[in-house]
N, CA, C, O and CB atoms as a CASP TS submission, in Angstrom:
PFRMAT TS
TARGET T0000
AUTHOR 0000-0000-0000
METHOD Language model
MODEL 1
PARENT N/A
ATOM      1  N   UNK     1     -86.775 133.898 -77.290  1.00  0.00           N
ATOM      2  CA  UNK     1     -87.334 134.721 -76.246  1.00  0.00           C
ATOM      3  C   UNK     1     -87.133 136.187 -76.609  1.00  0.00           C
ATOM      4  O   UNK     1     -86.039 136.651 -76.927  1.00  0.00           O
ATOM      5  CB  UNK     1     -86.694 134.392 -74.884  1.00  0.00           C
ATOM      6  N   UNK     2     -88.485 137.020 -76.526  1.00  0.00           N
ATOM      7  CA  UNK     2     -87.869 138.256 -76.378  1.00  0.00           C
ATOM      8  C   UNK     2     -87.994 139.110 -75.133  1.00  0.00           C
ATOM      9  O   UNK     2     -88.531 138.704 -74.103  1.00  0.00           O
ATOM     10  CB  UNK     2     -88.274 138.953 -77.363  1.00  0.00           C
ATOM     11  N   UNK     3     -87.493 140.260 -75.277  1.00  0.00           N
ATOM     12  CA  UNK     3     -87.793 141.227 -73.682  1.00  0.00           C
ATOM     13  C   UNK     3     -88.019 142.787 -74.877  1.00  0.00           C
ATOM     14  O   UNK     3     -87.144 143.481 -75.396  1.00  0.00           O
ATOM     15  CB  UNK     3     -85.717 141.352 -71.984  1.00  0.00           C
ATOM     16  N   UNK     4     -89.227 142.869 -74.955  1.00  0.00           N
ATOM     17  CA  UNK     4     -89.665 144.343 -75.541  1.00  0.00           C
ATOM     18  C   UNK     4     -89.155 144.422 -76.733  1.00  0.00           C
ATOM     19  O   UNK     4     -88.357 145.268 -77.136  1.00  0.00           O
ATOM     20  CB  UNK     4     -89.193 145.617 -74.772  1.00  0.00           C
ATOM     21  N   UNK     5     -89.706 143.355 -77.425  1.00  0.00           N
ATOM     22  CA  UNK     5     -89.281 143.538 -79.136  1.00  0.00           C
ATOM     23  C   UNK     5     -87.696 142.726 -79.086  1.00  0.00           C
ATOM     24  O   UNK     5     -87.588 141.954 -80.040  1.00  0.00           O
ATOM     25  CB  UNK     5     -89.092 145.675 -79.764  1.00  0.00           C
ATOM     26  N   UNK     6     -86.620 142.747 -78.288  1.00  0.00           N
ATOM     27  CA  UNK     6     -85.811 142.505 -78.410  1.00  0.00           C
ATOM     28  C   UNK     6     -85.110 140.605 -78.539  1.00  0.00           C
ATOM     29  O   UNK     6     -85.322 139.721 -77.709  1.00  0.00           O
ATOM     30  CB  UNK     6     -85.613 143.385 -77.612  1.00  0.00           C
ATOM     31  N   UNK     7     -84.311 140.482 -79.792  1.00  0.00           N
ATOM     32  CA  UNK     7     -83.610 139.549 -79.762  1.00  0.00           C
ATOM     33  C   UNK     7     -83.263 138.588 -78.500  1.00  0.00           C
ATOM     34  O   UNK     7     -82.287 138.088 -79.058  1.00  0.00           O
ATOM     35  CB  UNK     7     -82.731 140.047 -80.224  1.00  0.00           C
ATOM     36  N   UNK     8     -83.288 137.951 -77.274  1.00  0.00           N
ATOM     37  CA  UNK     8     -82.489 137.515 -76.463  1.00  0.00           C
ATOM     38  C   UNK     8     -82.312 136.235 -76.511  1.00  0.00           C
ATOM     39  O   UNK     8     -83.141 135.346 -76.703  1.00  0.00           O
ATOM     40  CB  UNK     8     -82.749 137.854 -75.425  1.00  0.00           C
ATOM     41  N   UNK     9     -80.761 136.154 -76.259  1.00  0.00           N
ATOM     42  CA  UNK     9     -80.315 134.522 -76.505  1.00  0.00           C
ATOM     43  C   UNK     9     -79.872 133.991 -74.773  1.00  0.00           C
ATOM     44  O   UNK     9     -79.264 134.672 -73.948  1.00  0.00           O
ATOM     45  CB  UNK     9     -78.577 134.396 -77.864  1.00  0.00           C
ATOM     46  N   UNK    10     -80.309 132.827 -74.626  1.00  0.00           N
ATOM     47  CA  UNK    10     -79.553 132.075 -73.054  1.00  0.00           C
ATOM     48  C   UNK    10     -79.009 131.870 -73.283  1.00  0.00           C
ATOM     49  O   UNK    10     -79.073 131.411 -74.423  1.00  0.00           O
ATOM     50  CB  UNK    10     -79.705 131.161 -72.185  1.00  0.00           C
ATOM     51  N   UNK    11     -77.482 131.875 -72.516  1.00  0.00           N
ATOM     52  CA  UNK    11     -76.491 130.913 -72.580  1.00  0.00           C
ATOM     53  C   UNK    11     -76.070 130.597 -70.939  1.00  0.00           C
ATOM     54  O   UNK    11     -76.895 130.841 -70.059  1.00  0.00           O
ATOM     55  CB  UNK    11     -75.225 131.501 -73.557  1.00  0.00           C
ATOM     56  N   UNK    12     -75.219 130.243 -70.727  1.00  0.00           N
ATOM     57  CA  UNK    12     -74.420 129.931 -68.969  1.00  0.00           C
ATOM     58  C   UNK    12     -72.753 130.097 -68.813  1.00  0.00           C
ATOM     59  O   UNK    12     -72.027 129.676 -69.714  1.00  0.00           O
ATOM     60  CB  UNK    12     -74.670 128.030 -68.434  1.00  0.00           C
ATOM     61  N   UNK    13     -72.323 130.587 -67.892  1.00  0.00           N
ATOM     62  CA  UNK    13     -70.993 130.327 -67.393  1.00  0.00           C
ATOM     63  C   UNK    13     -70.455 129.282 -67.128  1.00  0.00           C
ATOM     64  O   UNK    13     -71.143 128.284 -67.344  1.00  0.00           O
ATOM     65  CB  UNK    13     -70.793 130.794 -66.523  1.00  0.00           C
ATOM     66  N   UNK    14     -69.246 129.093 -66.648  1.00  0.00           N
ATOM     67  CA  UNK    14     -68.667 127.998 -65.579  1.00  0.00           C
ATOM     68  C   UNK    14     -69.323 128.394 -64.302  1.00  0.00           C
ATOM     69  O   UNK    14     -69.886 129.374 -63.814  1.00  0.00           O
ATOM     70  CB  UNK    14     -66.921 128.001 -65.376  1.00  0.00           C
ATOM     71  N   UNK    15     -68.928 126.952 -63.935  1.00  0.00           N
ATOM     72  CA  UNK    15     -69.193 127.154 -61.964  1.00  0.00           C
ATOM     73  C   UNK    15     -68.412 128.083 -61.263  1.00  0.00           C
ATOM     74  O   UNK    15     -68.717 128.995 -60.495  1.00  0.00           O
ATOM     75  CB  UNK    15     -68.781 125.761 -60.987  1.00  0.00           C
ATOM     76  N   UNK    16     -67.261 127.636 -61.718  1.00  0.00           N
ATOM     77  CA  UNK    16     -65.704 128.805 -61.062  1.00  0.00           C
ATOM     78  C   UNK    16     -67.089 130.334 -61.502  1.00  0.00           C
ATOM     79  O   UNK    16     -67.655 130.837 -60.531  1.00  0.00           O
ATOM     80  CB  UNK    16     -63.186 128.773 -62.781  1.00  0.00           C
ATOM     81  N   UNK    17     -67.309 130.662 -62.386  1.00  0.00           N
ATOM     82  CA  UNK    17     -67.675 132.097 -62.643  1.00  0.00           C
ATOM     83  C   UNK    17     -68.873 132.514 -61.615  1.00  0.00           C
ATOM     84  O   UNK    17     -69.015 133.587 -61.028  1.00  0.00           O
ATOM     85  CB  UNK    17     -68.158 132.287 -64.257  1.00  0.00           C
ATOM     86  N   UNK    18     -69.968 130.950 -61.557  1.00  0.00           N
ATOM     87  CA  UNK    18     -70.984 131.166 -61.045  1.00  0.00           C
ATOM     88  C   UNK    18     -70.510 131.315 -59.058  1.00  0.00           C
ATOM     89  O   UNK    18     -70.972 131.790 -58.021  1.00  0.00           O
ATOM     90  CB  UNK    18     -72.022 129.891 -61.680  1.00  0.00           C
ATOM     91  N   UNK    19     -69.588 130.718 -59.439  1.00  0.00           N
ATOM     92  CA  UNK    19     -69.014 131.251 -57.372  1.00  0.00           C
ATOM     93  C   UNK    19     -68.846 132.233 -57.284  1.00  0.00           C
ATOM     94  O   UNK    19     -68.970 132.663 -56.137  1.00  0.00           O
ATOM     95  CB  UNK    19     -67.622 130.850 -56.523  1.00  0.00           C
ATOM     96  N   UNK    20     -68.583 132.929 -58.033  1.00  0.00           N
ATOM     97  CA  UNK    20     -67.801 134.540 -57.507  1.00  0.00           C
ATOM     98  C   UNK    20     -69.078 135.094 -57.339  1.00  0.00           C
ATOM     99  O   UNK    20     -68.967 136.126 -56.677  1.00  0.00           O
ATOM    100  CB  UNK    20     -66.655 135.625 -58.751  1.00  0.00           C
ATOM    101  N   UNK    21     -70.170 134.878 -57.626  1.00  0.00           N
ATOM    102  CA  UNK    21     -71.831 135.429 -57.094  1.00  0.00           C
ATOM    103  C   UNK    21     -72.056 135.944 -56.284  1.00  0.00           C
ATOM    104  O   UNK    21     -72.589 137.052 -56.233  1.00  0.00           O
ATOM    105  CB  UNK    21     -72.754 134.749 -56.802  1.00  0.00           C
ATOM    106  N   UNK    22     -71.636 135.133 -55.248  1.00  0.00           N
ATOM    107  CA  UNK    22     -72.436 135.478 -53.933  1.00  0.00           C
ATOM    108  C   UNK    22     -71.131 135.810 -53.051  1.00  0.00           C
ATOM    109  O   UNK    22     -71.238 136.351 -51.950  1.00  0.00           O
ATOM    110  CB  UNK    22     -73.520 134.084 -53.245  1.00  0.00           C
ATOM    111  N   UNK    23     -70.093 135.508 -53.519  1.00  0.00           N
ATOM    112  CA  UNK    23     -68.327 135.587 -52.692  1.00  0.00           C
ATOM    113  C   UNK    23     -67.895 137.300 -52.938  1.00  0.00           C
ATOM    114  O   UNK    23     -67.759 138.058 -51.978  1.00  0.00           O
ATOM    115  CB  UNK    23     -66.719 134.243 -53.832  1.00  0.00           C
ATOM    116  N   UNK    24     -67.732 137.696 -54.206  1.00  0.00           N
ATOM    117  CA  UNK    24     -67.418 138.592 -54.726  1.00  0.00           C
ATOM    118  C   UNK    24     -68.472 139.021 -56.345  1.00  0.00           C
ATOM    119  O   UNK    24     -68.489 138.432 -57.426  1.00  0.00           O
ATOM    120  CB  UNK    24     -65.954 138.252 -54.776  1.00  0.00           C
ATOM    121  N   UNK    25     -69.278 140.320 -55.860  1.00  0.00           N
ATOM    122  CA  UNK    25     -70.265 140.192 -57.071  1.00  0.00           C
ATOM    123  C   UNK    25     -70.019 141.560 -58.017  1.00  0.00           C
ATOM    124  O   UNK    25     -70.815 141.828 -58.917  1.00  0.00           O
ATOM    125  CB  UNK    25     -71.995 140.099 -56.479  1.00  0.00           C
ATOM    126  N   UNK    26     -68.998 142.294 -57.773  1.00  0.00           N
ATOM    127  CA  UNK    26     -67.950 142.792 -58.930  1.00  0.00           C
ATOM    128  C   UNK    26     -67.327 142.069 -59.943  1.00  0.00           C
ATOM    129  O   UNK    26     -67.401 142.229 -61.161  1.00  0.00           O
ATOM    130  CB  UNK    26     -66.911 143.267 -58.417  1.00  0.00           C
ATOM    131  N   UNK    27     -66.538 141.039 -59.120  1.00  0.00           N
ATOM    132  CA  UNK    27     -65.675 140.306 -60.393  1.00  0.00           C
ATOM    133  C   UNK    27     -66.594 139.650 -61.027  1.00  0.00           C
ATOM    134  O   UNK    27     -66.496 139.564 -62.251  1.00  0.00           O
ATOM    135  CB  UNK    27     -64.472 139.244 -60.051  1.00  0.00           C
ATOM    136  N   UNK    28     -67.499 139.146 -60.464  1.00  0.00           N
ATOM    137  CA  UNK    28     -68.518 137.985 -60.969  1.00  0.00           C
ATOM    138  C   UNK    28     -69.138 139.220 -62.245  1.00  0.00           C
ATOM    139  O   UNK    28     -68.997 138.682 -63.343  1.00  0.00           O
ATOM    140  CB  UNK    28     -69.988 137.232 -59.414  1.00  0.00           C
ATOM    141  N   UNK    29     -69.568 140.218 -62.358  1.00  0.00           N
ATOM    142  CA  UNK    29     -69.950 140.970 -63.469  1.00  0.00           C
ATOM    143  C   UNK    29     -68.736 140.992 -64.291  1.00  0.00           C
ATOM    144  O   UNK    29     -68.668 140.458 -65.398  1.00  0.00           O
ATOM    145  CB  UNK    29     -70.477 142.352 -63.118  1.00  0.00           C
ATOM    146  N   UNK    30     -67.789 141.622 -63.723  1.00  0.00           N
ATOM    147  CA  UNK    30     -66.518 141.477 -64.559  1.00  0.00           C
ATOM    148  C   UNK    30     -66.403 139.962 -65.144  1.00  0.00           C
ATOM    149  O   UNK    30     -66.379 139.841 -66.369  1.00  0.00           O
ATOM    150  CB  UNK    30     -65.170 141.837 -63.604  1.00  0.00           C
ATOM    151  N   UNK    31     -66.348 139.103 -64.536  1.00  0.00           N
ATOM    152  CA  UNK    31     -65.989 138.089 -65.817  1.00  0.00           C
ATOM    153  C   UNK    31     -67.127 137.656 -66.489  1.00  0.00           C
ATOM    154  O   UNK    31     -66.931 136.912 -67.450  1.00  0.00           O
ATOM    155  CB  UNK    31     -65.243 136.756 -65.418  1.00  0.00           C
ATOM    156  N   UNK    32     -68.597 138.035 -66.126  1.00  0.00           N
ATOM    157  CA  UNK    32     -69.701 137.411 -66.920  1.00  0.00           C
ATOM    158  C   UNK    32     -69.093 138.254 -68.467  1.00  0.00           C
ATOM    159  O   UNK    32     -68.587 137.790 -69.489  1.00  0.00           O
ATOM    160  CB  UNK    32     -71.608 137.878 -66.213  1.00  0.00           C
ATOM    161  N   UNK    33     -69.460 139.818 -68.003  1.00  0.00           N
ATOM    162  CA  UNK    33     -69.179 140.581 -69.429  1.00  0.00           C
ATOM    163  C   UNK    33     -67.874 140.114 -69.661  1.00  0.00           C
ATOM    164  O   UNK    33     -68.035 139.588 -70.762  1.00  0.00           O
ATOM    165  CB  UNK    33     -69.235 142.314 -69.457  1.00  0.00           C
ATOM    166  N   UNK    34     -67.184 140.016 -69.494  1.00  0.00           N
ATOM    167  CA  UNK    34     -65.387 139.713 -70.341  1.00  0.00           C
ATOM    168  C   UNK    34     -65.604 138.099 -71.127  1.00  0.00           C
ATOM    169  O   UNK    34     -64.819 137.518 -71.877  1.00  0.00           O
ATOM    170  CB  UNK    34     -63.592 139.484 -68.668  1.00  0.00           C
ATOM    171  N   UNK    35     -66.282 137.880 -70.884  1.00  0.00           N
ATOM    172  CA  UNK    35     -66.349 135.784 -70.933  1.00  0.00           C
ATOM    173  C   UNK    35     -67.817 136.091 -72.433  1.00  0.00           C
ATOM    174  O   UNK    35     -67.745 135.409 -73.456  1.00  0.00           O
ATOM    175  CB  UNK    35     -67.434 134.444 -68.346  1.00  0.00           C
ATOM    176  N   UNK    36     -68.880 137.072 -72.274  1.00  0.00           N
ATOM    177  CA  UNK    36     -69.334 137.388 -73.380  1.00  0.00           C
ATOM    178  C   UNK    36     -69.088 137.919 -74.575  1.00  0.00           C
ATOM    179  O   UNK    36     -69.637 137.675 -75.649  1.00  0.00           O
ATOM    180  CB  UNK    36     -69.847 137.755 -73.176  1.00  0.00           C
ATOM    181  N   UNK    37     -67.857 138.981 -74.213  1.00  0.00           N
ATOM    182  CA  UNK    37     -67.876 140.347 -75.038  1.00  0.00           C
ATOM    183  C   UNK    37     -66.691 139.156 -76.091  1.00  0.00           C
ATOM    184  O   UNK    37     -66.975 139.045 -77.283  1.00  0.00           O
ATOM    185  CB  UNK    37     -67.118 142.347 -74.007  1.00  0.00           C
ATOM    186  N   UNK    38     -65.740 138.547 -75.669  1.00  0.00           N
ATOM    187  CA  UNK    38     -64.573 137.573 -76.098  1.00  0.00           C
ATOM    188  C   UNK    38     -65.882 136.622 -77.179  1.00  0.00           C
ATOM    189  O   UNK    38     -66.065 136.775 -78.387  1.00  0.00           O
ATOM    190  CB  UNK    38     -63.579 136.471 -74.368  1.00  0.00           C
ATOM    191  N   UNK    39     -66.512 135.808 -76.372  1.00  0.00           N
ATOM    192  CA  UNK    39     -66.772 134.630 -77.416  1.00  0.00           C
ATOM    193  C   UNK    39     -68.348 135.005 -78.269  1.00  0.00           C
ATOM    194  O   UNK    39     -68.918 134.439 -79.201  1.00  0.00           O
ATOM    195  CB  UNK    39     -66.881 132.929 -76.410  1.00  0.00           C
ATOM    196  N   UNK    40     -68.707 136.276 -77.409  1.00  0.00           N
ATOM    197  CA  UNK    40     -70.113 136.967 -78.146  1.00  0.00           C
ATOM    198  C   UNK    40     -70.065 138.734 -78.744  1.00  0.00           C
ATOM    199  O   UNK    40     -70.866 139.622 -78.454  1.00  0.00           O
ATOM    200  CB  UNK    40     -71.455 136.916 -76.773  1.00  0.00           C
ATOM    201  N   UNK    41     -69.400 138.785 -79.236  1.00  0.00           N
ATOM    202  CA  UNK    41     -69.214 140.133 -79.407  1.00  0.00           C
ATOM    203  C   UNK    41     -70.530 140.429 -80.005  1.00  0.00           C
ATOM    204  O   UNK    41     -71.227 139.704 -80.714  1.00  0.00           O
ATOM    205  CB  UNK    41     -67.956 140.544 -80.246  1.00  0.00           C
ATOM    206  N   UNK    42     -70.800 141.976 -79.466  1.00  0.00           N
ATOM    207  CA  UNK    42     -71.647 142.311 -79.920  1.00  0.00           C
ATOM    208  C   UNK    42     -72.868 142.117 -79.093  1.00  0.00           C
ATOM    209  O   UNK    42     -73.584 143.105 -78.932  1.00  0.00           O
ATOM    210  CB  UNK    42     -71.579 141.874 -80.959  1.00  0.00           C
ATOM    211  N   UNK    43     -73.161 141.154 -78.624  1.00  0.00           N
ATOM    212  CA  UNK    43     -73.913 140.581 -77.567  1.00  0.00           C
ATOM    213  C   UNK    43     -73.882 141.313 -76.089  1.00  0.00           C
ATOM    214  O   UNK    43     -72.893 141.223 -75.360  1.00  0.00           O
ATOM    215  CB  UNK    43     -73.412 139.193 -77.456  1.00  0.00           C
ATOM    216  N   UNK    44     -74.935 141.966 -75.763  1.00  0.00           N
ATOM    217  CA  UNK    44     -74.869 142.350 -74.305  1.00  0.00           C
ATOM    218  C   UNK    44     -75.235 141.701 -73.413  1.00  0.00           C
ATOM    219  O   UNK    44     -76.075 140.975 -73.944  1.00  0.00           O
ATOM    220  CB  UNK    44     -75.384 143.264 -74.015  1.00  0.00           C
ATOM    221  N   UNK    45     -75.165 141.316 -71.866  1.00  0.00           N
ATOM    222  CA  UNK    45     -75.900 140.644 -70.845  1.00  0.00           C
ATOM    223  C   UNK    45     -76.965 141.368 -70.484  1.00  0.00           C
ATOM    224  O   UNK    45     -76.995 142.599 -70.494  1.00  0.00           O
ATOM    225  CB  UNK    45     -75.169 140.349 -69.733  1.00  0.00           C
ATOM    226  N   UNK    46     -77.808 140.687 -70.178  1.00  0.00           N
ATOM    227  CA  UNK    46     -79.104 141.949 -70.050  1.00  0.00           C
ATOM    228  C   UNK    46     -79.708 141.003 -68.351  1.00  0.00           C
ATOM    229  O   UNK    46     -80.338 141.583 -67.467  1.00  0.00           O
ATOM    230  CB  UNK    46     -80.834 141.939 -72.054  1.00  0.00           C
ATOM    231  N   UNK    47     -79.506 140.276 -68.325  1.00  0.00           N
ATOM    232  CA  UNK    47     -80.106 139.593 -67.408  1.00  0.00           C
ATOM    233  C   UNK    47     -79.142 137.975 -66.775  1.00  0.00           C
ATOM    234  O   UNK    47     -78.860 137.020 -67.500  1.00  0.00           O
ATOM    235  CB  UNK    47     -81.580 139.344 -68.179  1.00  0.00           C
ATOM    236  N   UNK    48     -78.842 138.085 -65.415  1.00  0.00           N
ATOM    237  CA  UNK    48     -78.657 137.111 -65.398  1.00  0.00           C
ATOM    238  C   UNK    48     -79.433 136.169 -64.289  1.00  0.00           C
ATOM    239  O   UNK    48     -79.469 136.873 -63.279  1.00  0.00           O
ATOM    240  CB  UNK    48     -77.512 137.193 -65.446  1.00  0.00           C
ATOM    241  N   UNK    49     -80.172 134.710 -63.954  1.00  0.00           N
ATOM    242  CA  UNK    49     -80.650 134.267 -63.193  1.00  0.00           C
ATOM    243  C   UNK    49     -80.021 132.431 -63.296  1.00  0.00           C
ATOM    244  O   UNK    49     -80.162 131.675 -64.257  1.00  0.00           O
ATOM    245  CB  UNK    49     -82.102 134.758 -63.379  1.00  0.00           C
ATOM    246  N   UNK    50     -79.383 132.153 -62.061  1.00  0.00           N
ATOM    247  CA  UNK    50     -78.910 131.000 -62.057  1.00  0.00           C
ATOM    248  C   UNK    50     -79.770 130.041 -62.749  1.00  0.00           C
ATOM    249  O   UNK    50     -80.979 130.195 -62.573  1.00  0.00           O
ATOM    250  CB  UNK    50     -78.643 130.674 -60.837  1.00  0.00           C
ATOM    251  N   UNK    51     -79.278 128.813 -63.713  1.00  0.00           N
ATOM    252  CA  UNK    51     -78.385 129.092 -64.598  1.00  0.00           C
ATOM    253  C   UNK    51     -78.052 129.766 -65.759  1.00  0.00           C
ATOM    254  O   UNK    51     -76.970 129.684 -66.340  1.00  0.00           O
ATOM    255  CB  UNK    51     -78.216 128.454 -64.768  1.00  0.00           C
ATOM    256  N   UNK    52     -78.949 130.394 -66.065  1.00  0.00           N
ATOM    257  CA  UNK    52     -79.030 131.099 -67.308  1.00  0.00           C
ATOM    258  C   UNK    52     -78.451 132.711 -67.319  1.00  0.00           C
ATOM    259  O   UNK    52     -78.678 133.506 -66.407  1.00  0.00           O
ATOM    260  CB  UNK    52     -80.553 131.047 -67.693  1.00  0.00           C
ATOM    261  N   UNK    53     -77.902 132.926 -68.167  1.00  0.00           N
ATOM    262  CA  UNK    53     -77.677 134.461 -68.330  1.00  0.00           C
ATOM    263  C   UNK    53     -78.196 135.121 -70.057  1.00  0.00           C
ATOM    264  O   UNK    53     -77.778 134.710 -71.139  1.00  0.00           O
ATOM    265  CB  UNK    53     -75.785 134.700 -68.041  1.00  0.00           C
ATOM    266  N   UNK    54     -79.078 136.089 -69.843  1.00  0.00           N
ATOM    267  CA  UNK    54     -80.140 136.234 -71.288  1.00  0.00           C
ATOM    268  C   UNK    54     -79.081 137.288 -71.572  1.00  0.00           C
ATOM    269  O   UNK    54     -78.638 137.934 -70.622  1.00  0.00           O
ATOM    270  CB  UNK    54     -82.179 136.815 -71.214  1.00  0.00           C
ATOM    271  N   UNK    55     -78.520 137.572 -73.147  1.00  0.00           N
ATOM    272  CA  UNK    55     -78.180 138.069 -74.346  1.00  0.00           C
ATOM    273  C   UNK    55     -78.691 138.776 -74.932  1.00  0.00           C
ATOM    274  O   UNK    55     -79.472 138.134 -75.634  1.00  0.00           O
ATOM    275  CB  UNK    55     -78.035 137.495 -74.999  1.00  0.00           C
ATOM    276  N   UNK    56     -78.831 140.433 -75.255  1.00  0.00           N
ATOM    277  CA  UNK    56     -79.502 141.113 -76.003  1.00  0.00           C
ATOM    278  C   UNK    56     -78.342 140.795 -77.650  1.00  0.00           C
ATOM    279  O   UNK    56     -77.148 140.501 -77.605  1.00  0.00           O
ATOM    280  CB  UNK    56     -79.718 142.819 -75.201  1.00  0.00           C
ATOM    281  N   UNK    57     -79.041 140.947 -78.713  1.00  0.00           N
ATOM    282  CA  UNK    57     -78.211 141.281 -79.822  1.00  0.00           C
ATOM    283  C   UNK    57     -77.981 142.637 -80.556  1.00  0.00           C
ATOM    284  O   UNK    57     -78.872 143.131 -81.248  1.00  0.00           O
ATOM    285  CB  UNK    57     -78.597 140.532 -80.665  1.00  0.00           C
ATOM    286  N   UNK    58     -76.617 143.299 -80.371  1.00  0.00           N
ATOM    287  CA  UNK    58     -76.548 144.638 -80.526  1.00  0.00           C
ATOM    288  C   UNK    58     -75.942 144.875 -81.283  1.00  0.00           C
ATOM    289  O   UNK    58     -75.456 146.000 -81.393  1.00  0.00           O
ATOM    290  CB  UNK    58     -76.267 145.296 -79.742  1.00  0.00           C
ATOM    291  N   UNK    59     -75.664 143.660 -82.332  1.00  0.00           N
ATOM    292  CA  UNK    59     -75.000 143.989 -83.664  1.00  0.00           C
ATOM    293  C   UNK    59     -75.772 144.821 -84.550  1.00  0.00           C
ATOM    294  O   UNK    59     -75.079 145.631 -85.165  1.00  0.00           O
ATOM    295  CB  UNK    59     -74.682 142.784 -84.411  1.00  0.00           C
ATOM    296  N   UNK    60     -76.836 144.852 -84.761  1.00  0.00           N
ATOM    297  CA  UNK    60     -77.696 145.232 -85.704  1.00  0.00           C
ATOM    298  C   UNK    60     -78.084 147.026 -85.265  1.00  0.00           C
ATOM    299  O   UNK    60     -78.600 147.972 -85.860  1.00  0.00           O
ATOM    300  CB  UNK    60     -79.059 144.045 -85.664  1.00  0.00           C
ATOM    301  N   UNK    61     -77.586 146.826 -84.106  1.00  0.00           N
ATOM    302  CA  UNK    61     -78.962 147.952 -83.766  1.00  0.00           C
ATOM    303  C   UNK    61     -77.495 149.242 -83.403  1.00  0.00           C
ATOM    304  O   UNK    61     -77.846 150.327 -82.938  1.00  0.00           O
ATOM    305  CB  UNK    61     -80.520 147.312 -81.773  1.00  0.00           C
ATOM    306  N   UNK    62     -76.141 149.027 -83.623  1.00  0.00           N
ATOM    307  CA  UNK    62     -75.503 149.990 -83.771  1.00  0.00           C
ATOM    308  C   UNK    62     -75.145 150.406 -82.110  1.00  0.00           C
ATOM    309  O   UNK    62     -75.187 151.562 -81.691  1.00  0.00           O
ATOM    310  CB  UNK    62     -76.303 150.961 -84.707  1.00  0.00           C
ATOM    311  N   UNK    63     -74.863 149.450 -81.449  1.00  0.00           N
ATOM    312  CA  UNK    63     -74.774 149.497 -79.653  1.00  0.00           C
ATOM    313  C   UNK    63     -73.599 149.601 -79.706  1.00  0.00           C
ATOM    314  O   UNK    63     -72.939 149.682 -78.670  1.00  0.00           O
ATOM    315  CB  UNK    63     -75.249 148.234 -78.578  1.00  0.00           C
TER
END
């Protein structure tokens, strides 16, 4: 998939992550990015829509 030329990869959270959504939607950013930046470095969130959350790739491009 792309979004404007760009790389994007899907992936998903846990459920525990996907609760904090609609409960608390600070932490819920906080752990989407912390839960990416750990097992995707380099990788930004660019989008998220239950279940999926889309991945820009920003290794290349010096982000």
């Amino acid at each position: 998939m792309t979004l404007a030329n760009e790389v994007i990869m899907k992936s998903t959270v846990s459920m525990r992550i996907w609760m904090l959504k609609d409960s608390d939607t600070e932490a819920f950013k906080h752990e989407v990015t912390n839960y990416f930046a750990r097992g995707y470095p380099g990788w930004t969130v660019v989008k998220v829509k239950y279940p999926l959350v889309y991945l820009r790739d920003d290794r290349r491009n010096g982000m």
